[in-house]
MARSE-980984 format. One record per residue (C-alpha): x, y, z; residue in three letters; residue number from 1. Coordinates in Angstrom, 2 decimals. Layout:
BEGIN
{r {X Y Z} "ALA" NUM}
...
***
This chain:
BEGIN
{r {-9.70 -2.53 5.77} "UNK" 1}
{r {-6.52 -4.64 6.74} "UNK" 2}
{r {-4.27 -5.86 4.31} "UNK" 3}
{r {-4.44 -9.42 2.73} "UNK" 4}
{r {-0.40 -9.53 2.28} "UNK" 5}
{r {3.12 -8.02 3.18} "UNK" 6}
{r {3.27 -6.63 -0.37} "UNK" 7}
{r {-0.11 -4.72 -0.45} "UNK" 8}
{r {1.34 -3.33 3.35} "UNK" 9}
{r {4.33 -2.59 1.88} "UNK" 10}
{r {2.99 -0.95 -1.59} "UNK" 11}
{r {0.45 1.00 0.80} "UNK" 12}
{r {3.32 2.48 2.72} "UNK" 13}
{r {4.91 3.72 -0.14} "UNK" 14}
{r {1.72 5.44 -1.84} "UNK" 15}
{r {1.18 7.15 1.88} "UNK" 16}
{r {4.51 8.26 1.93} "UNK" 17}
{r {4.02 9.98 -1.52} "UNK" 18}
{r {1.14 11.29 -0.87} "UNK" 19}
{r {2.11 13.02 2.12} "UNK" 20}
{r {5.05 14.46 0.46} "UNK" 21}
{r {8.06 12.26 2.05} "UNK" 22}
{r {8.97 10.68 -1.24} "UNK" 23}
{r {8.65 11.63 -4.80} "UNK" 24}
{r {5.24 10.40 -6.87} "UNK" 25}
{r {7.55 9.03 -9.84} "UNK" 26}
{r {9.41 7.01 -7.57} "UNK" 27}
{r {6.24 4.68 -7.22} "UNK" 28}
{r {5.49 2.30 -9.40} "UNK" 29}
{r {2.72 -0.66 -10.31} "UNK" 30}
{r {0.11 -1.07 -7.20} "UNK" 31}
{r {1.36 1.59 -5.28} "UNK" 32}
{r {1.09 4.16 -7.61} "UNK" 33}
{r {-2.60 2.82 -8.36} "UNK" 34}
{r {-2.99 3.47 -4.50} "UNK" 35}
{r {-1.60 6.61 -5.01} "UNK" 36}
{r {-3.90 7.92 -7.76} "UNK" 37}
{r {-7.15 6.04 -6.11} "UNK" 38}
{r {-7.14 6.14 -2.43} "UNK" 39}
{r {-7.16 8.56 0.50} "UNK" 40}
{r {-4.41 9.22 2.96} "UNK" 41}
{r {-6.81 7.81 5.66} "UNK" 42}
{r {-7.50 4.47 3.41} "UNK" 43}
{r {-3.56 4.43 2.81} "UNK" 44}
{r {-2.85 4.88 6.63} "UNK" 45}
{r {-5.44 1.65 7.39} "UNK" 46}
{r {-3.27 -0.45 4.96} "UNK" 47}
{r {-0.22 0.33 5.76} "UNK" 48}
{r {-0.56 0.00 9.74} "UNK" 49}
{r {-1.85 -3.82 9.29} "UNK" 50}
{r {0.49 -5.37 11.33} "UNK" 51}
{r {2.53 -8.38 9.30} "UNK" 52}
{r {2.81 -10.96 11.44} "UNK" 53}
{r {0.91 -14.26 9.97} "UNK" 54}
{r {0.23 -12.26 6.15} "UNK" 55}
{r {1.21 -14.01 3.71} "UNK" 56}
{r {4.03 -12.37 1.73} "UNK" 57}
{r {1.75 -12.36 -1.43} "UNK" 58}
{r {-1.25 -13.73 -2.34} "UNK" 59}
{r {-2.62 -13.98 -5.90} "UNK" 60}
{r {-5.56 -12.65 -7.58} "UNK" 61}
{r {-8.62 -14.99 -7.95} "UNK" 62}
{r {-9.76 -15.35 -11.43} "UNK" 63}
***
């Protein structure tokens, strides 16, 4: 599963990195702790290897 935006990339690198023990867990905060608690490394590593180029930077939740 790609991701939609540079910040989901972005909040997906950082919940990887915490959960493979590179950074500390209480340095995450909002979606990427989420991604932390709920996802697998391998889910994390699809995420955060999306390549940027054309994402938007964010992208808002539908309603």
């Amino acid at each position: 599963m790609p991701a939609k935006s540079q910040d989901q990339q972005k909040a997906a690198g950082a919940a990887l990195s915490a959960k493979r023990g590179e950074t500390k867990v209480s340095s995450l905060k909002g979606a990427s702790k989420s991604m932390h608690d709920s996802m697998t490394e391998k889910e994390l590593e699809e995420l955060a290897s999306t390549k940027r180029k054309g994402k938007p930077e964010h992208v808002n939740k539908k309603d």
